[in-house]
C-alpha positions in Angstrom: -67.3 24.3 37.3 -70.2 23.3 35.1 -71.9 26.6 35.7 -68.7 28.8 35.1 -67.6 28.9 31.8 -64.3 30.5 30.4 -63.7 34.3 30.1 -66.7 35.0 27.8 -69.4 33.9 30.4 -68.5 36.5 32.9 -72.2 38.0 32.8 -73.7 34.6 33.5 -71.2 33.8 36.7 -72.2 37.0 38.0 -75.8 36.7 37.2 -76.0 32.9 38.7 -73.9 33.7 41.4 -74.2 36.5 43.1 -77.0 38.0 44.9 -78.0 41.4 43.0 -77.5 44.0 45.7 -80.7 46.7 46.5 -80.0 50.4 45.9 -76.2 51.8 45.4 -73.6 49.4 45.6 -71.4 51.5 47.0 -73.4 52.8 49.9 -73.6 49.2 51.5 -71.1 47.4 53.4 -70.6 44.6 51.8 -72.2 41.2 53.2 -71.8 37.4 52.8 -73.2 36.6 49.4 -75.6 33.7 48.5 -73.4 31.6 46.6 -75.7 28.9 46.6 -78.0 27.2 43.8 -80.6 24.6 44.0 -78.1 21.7 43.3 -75.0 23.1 44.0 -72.4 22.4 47.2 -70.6 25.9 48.7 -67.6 25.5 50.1 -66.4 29.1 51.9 -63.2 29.4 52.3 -62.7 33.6 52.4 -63.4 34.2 56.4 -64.3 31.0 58.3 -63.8 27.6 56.8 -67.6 26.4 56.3 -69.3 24.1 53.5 -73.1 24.5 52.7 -75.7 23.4 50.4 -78.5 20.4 50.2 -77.0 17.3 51.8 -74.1 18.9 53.4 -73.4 16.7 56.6 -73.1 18.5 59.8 -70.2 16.7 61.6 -67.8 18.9 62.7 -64.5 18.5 60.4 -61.2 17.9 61.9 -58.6 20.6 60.8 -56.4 18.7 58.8 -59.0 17.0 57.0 -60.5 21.0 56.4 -56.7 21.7 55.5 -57.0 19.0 52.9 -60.3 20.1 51.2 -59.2 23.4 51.4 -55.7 22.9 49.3 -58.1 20.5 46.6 -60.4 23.5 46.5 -57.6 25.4 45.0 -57.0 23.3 42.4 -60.4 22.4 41.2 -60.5 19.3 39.0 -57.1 18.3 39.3 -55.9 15.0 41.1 -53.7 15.9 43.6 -50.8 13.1 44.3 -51.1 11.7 47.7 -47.6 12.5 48.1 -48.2 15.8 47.7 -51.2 16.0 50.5 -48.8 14.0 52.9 -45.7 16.1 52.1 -47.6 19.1 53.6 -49.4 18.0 55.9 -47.8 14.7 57.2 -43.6 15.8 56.7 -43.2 14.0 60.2 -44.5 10.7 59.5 -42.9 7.5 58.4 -44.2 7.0 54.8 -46.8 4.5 55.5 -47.6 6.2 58.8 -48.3 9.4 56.6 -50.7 7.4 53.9 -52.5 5.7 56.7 -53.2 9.4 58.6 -54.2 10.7 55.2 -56.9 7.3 54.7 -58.0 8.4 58.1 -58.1 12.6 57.3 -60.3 11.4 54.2 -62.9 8.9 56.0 -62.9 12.0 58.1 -63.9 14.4 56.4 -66.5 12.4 54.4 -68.4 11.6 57.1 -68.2 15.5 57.9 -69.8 15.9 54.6 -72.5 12.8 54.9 -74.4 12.7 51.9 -72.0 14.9 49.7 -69.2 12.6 50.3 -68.1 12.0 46.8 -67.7 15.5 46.0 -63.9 14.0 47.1 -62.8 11.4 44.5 -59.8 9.3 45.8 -58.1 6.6 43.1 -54.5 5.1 43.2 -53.2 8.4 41.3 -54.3 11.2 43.8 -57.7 13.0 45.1 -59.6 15.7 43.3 -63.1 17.8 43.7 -65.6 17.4 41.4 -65.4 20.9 40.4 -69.0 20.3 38.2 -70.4 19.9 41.9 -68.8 22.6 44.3 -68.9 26.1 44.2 -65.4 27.7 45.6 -65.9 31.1 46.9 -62.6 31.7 46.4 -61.9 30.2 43.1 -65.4 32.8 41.8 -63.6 35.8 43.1 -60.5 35.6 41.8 -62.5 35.0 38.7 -65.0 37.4 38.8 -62.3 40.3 40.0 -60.1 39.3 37.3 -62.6 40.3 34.7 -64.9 43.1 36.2 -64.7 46.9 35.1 -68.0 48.8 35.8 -69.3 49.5 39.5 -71.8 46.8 39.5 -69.3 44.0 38.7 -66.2 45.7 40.8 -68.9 45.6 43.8 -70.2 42.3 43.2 -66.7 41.1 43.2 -65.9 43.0 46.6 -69.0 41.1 48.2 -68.0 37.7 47.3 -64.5 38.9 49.4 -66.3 37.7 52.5 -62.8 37.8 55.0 -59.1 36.6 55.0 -58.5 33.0 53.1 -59.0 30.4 56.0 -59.6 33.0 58.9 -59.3 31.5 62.2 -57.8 28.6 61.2 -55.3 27.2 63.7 -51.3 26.3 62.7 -51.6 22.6 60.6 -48.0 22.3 59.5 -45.0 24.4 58.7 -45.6 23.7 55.0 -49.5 23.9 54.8 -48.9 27.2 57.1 -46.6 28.5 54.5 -48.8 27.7 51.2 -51.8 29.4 53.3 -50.2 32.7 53.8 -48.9 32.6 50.0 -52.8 31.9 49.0 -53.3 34.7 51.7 -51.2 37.4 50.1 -52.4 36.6 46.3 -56.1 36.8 47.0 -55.5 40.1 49.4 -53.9 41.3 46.3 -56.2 40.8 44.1 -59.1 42.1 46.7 -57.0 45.4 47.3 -56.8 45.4 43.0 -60.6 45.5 43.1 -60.8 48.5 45.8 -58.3 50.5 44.0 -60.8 50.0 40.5 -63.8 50.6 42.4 -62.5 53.4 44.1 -61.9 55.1 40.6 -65.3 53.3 38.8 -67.2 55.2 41.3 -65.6 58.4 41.3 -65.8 58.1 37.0 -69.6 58.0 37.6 -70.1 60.4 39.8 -70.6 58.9 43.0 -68.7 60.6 45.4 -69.5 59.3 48.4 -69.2 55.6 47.1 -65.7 56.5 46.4 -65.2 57.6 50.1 -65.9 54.9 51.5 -64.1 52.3 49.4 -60.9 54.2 49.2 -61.1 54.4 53.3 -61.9 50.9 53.4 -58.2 50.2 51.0 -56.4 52.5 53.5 -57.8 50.3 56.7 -56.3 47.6 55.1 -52.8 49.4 54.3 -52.8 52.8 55.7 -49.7 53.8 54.0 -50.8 53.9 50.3 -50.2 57.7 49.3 -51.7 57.1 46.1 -55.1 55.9 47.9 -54.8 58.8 49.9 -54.4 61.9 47.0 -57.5 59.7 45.6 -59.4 60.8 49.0 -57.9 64.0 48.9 -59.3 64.7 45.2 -62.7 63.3 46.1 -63.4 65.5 49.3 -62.2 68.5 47.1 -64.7 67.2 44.2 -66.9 67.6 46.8 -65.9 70.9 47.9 -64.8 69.7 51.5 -61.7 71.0 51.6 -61.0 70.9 55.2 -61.4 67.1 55.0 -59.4 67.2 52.3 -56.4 68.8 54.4 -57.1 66.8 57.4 -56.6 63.8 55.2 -53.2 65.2 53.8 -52.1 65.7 57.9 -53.5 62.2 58.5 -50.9 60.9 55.7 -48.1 63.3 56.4 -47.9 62.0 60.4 -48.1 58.5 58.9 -45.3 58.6 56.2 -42.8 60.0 58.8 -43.9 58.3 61.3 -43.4 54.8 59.6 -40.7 55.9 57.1 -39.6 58.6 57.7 -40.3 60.5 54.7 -42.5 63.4 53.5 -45.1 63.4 51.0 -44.3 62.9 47.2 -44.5 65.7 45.1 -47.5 65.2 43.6 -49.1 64.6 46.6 -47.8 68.6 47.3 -49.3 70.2 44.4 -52.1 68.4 45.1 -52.6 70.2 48.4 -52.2 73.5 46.8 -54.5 72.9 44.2 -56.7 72.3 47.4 -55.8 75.4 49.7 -55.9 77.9 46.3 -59.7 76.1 46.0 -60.8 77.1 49.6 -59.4 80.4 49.1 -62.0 81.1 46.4 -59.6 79.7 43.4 -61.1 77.0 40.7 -60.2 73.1 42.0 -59.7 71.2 38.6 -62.2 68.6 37.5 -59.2 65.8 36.9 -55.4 65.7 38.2 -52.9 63.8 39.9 -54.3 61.0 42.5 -57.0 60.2 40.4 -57.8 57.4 37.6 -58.4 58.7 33.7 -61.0 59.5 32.1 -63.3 56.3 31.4 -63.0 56.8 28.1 -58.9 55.6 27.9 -60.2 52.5 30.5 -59.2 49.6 28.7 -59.1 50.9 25.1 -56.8 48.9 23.4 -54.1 50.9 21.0 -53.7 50.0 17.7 -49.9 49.3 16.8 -48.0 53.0 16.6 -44.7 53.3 15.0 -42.2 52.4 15.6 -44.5 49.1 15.8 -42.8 47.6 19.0 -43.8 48.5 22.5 -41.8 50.8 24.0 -40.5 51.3 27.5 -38.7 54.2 30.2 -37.1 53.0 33.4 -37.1 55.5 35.8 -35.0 55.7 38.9 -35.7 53.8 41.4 -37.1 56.2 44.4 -35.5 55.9 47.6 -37.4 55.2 51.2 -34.6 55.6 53.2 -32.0 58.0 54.5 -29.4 56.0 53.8 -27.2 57.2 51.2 -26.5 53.8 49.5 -29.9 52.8 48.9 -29.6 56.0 46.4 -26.8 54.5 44.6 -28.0 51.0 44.9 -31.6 52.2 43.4 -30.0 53.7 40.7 -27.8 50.7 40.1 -30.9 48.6 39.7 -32.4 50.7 37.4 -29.3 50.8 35.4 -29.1 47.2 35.2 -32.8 46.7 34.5 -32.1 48.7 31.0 -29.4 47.0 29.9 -31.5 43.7 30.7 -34.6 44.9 28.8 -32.5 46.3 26.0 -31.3 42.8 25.0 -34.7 42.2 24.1 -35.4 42.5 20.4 -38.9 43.2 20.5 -38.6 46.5 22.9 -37.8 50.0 22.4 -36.4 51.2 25.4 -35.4 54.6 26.1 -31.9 55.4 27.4 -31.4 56.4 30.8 -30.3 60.1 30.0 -33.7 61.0 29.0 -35.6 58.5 31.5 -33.8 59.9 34.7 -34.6 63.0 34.1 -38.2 62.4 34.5 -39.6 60.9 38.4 -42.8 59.1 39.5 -42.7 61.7 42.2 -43.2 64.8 40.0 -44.6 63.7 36.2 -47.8 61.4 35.9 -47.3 58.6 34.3 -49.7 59.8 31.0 -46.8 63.0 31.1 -44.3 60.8 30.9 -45.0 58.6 28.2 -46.3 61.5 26.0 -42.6 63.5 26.5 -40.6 60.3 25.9 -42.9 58.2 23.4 -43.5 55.5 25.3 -46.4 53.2 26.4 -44.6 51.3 29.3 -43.0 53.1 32.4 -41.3 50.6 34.8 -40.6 52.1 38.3 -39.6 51.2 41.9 -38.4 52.1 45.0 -35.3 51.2 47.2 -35.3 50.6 50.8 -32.2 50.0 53.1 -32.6 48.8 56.7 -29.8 47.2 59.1 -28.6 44.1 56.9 -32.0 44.1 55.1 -32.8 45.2 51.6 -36.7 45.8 50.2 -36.9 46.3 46.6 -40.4 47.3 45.1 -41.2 47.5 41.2 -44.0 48.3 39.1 -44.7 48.4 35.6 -47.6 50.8 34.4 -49.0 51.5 30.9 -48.7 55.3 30.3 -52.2 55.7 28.7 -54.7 54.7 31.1 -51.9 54.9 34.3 -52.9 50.9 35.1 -50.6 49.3 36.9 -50.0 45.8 34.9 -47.5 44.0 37.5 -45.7 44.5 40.8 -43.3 42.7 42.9 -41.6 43.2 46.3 -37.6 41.5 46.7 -36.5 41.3 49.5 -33.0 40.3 50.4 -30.2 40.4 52.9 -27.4 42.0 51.8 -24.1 39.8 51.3 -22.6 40.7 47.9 -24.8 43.2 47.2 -23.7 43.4 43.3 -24.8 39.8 43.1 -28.3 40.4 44.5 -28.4 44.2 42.3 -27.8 41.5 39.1 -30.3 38.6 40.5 -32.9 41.6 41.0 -32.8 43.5 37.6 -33.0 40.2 35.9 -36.0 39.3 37.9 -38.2 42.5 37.3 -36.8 42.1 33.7 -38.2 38.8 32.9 -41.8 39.5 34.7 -42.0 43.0 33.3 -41.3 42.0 29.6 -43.4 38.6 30.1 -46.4 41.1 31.1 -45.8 43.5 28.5 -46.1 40.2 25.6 -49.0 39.8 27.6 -50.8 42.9 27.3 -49.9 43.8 23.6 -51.3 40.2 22.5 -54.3 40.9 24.7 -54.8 44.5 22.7 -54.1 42.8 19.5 -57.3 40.4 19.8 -59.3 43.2 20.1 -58.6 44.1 15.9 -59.8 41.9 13.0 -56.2 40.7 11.5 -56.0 42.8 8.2 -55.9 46.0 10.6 -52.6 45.0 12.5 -49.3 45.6 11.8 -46.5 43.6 12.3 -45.7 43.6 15.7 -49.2 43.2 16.7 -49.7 40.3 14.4 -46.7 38.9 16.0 -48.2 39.4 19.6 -51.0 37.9 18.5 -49.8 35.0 17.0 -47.9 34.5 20.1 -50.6 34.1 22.1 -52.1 31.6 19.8 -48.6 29.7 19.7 -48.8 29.2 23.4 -52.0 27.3 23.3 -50.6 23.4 22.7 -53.7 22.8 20.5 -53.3 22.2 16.2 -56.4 25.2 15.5 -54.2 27.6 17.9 -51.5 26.7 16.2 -52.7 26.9 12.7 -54.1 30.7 13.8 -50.3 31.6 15.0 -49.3 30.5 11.3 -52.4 32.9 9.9 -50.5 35.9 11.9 -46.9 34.6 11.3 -47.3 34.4 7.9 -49.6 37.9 7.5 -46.4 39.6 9.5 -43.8 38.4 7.1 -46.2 39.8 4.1 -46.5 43.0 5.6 -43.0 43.0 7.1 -40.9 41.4 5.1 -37.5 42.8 6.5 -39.1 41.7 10.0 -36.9 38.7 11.4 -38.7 38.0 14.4 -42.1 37.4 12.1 -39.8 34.5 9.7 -38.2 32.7 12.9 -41.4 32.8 14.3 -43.4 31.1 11.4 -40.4 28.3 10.8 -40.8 27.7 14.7 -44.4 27.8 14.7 -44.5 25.4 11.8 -41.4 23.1 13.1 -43.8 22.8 16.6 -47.0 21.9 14.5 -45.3 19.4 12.3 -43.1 17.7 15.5 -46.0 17.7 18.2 -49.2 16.9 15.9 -47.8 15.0 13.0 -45.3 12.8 14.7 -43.4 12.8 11.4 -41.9 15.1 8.6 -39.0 16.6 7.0 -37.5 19.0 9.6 -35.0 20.4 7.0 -37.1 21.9 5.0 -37.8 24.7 8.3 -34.2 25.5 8.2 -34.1 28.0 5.4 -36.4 30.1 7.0 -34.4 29.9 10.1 -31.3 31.0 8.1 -33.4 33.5 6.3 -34.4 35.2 9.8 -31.1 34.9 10.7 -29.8 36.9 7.5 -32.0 39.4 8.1 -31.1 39.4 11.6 -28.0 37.4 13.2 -28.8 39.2 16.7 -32.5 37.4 16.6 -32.7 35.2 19.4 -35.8 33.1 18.2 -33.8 33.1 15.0 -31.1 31.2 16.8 -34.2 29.3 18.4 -36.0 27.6 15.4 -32.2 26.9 14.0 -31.6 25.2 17.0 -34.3 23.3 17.7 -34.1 22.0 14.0 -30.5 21.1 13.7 -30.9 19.1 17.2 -34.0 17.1 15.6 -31.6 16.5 13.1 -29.0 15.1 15.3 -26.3 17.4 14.3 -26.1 18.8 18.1 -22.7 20.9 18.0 -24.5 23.4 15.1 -27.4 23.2 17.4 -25.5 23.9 20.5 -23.9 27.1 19.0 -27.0 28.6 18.1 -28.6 28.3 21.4 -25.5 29.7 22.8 -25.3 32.3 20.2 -29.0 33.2 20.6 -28.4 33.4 24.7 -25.4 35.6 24.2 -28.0 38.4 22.5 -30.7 37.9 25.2 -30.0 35.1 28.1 -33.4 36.9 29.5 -35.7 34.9 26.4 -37.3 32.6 28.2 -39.0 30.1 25.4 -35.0 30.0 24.0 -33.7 29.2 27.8 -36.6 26.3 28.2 -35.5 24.7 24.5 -31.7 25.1 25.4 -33.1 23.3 28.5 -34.8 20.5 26.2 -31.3 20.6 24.3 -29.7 19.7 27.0 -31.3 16.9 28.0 -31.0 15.2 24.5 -27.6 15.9 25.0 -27.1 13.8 28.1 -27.1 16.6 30.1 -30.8 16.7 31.6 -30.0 17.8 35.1 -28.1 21.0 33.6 -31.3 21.1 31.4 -34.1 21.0 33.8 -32.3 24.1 35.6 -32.0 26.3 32.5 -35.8 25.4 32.2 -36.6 26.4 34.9 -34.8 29.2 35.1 -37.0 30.3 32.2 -40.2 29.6 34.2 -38.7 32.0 37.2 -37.8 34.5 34.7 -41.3 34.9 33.2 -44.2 34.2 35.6 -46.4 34.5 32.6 -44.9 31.7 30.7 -47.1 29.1 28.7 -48.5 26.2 30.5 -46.6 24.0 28.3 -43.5 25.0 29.8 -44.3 22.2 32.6 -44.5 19.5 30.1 -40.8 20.6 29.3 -40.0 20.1 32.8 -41.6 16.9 33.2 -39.8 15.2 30.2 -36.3 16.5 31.6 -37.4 14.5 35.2 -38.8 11.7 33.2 -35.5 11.8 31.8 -33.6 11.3 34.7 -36.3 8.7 36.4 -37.9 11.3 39.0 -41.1 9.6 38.0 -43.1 11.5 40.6 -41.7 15.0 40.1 -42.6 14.2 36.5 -46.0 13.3 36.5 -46.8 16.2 38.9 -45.3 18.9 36.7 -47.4 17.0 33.5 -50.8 17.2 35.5 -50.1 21.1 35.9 -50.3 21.7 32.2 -53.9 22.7 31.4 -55.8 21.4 28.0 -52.8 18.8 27.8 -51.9 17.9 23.9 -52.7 14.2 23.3 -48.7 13.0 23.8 -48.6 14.2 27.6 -50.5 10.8 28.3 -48.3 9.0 26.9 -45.5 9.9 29.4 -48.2 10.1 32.2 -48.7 6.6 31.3 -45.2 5.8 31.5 -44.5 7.4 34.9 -47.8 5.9 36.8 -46.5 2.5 35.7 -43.2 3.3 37.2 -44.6 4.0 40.4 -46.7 1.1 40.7 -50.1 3.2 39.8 -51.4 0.6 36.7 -54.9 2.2 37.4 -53.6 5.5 36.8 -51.6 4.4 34.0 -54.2 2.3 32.3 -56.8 5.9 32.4 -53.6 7.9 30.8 -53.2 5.1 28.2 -56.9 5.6 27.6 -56.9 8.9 27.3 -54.2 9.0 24.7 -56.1 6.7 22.3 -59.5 8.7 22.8 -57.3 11.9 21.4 -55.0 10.3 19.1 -57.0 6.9 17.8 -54.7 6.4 15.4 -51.8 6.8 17.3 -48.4 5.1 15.9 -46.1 4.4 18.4 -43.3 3.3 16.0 -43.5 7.3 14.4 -43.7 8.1 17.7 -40.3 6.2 19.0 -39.0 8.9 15.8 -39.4 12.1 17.4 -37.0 11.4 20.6 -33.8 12.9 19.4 -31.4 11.4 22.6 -27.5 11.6 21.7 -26.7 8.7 24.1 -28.2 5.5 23.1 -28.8 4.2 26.3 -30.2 6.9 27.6 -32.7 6.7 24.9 -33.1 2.8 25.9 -34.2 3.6 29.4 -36.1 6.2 28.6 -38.7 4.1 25.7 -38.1 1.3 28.3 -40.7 3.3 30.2 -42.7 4.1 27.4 -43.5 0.3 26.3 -44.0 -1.0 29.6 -47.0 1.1 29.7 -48.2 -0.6 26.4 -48.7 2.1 24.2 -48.1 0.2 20.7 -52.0 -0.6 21.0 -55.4 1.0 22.3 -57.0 -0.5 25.9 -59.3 -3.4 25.3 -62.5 -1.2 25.8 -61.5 1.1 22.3 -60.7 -1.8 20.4 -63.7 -2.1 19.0 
């Protein structure tokens, strides 16, 4: 949107766009906030669907056309393929009877919007919003509760959380249905992530009663959040009203065994003591279990602490129900979970002898961390029902007790070692893929002299998964700062050849690949159990068309950690060179399930496996999901809009790859395209020169 900018302008989208609220925050239920500017369209879709602004038409909209503006409200700016829109909401329909009900859903709703019609662009290659002319209620919370910390901005965020996504909107299709109620449960996550900060912002700063009332209003929305209730519990005993502090602990008691059968968790116990000891003339403690840290430890990023990687306890998995095999099962899945996260090079993880000994239900997370060392605790829970299985993990970081990810699995139970393997690997791959995430977040904070090397190396990661040449050139800067300052480091030299291999193969077209593979065989020396080792070795010897040395180092790399994602996505590209691109796009894949925090480029991997194989639609939608696209991407967009009859969407991709690349060589380029089958290779650059890419469009000729 033209008036929200990235991260940094997080002041300006809360100044511009939200109403400033009179007296406390917290003491004010919060209302439907003015979204509106003097030019700007409003499109609400938190509570009722409703659009507003100057020149808004007031023709009632039918509901699929309000089920199409919604879905291109969640994707701002990007053109949606018309086979996409009929797909969800036209699966019934003949193929032309499905375009001709989407034509008619569109005149629909722009004569719903009068004026504003051409908010909607349409053209051969899909529909999009002019995200420079809409404001998305939707789209501004999730960014404005992504980034908010203090009480004024946690609040702000709460008012723009005006009701459910689409309330009241009747059933459209089995498939729209479904993607509402996923867009449901994300942004009700989120909302009930905002609460939970609020909750402890407030009580931080001293307002009591603010807290009250926003940690009642998390348990109307989920009553059975014993955390939310010790937080209520601690606030009335703050406030030295210790009877409704014990009324709340019978309120939660007559819930948990009612629903679950299950009594109170330890903590919650002590916590009631603390309580009762208070009322009968003892001291209640200022801080304790239930409630957040001090504000100080809120988001302070730690400077790298030996032993320089981030370290890690699994604790047993707590179990919900009386049945004994969920016990066993639990503690099967956290068994599994550190052997998975132990293959991982760039974690300390602590055994399970010492990390079983410690549970969420008795130790606070800070406790933990500071008797075991580590900064990480991944826990979970276990619960067994008929032919039903629920698994719930969580990953927290020990020093300010925020919870960084969670995940609920659930499962019926068939061959239940094949799901207790499918599961670990699962929370493994997110857990470790938020982890990268968080370190290379802390390491920003630092100028680069003052890291060490595992924070340079988070850091230059998440430069290296921005497909642009300055990103890249910064992940060099911290590469190559890592292997001065840790020499014996293998992970900082396979990183740097792989970093440099990328830079020289996606920007420069053209180069000596060789020359990478001593560092490669360097890391490796250092390290033969280095997976991205293995990785850059790889990637090199298949650019140099010597694919069985290739192939055993992705296999060799995948037999240390078959959980690395960027090495399952290459031995996916691999693959496909190899005349194997069907195998390929699943082991890609399988590294985008694995980490859900995986760089966008990973979908222009998947898109040149389809293009591959001539799925010319599948591949063009996974190449409009990658954000900031790198100059090349056009160039296959190009070829897969000819080859679906779209030369007006293949003529603006050909443009667009000349704007970013004027002197783009197509013969260099033909280079870079290691195939082992020949004719592969023919069918695939068949596609590439029917766009006509060997020359600029007419209008940059000159």
């Amino acid at each position: 949107m033209a008036f929200l900018p990235g991260l940094g302008g997080f002041d300006e989208i809360t100044l511009r766009c939200v109403r400033e609220a009179d007296g406390a925050p917290s003491a004010r239920k919060p209302s439907k906030v003015d979204l509106r500017s003097d030019n700007a369209l409003t499109l609400r879709l938190l509570g009722p669907f409703a659009i507003e602004g100057p020149g808004s038409g007031d023709k009632p909209m039918p509901r699929k056309a309000q089920a199409m503006l919604a879905y291109l409200a969640r994707r701002p700016g990007v053109s949606v393929p018309r086979e996409t829109l009929t797909a969800m909401l036209w699966s019934d329909s003949e193929e032309e009877q499905a375009r001709a009900s989407l034509r008619t859903a569109l005149s629909s709703l722009r004569k719903s919007m009068g004026p504003v019609a051409d908010v909607v662009e349409a053209s051969n290659a899909g529909i999009r919003i002019d995200d420079e002319r809409i404001v998305i209620d939707a789209d501004l919370f999730m960014r404005t509760a992504r980034h908010a910390e203090d009480v004024d901005a946690l609040t702000r965020a709460t008012e723009l959380h005006s009701g459910a996504f689409l309330e009241g909107l009747p059933a459209v299709t089995a498939a729209f249905d479904q993607w509402v109620e996923a867009e449901r449960g994300t942004i009700r996550s989120q909302y009930m992530s905002v609460l939970l900060r609020l909750t402890d912002a407030l009580f931080e700063a001293g307002d009591t009663e603010g807290a009250v009332a926003t940690a009642q209003k998390l348990l109307s929305e989920d009553p059975l959040q014993e955390h939310v209730h010790r937080r209520l519990i601690r606030v009335y005993a703050k406030q030295r009203r210790f009877d409704a502090a014990l009324k709340q602990f019978d309120r939660l008691r007559s819930l948990l065994d009612e629903e679950l059968g299950v009594q109170p968790e330890p903590p919650t116990m002590e916590l009631v003591r603390e309580v009762r000891r208070a009322r009968s003339g003892g001291q209640s403690k200022a801080s304790g279990p239930g409630m957040a840290p001090q504000a100080s430890l809120r988001g302070t990023p730690e400077l790298p602490r030996a032993p320089g990687r981030p370290s890690i306890a699994v604790l047993p998995f707590r179990t919900l129900s009386k049945d004994a095999e969920a016990g066993f099962f639990g503690d099967g899945i956290a068994e599994d979970v550190i052997v998975e996260l132990s293959r991982n090079p760039d974690l300390l993880v602590v055994a399970r002898q010492s990390s079983f000994r410690f549970s969420e239900e008795e130790d606070t997370p800070e406790e933990i961390g500071e008797r075991l060392g580590v900064r990480f605790l991944l826990g979970g829970s276990v619960r067994l029902a008929n032919d039903r299985l629920r698994v719930t993990a969580h990953l927290v970081r020990c020093s300010d007790q925020r919870e960084l990810w969670a995940e609920r699995y659930d499962r019926d139970i068939e061959d239940i070692f094949e799901i207790q393997a499918e599961i670990a690997r699962s929370v493994t791959g997110a857990a470790v893929g938020r982890i990268v995430e968080t370190e290379a977040n802390a390491a920003l904070e630092f100028p680069r002299d003052r890291l060490e090397g595992f924070a340079l190396i988070s850091r230059g990661l998440r430069h290296m998964n921005i497909p642009e040449l300055s990103e890249f050139d910064k992940a060099l800067e911290c590469f190559g700062h890592a292997t001065e300052v840790a020499p014996q480091n293998a992970r900082g030299w396979a990183l740097l050849a792989l970093t440099r291999l990328y830079r020289q193969w996606y920007f420069q077209i053209e180069g000596n690949m060789a020359e990478l593979i001593p560092l490669g065989e360097r890391a490796v020396a250092l390290d033969p159990r280095e997976p991205r080792a293995h990785c850059v070795l790889g990637v090199a010897r298949m650019l140099e068309r010597d694919f069985d040395r290739a192939a055993h180092h992705f296999e060799a790399g995948l037999a240390v950690n078959p959980n690395d994602d960027l090495l399952l996505t290459e031995y996916g590209r691999f693959l496909m060179y190899d005349d194997r691109p069907e195998e390929g796009l699943q082991r890609i894949r399988e590294g985008m399930r694995l980490n859900p925090y995986h760089p966008n480029w990973y979908w222009g991997m998947q898109g040149r496996c389809l293009h591959t194989l001539g799925r010319f639609s599948e591949a063009r939608d996974a190449f409009l999901r990658m954000r900031n696209p790198p100059f090349y991407t056009y160039a296959y967009l190009a070829a897969c809009h000819l080859a679906l009859g779209d030369g007006e969407a293949a003529q603006a991709a050909h443009a667009s790859l000349y704007r970013l690349k004027p002197d783009f060589d197509i013969d260099a380029f033909r280079t870079i395209f290691p195939y082992r089958n020949p004719e592969t290779a023919k069918r695939f650059w068949a596609t590439m020169v029917a766009a006509g890419l060997d020359a600029p469009p007419q209008d940059l000729q000159n």
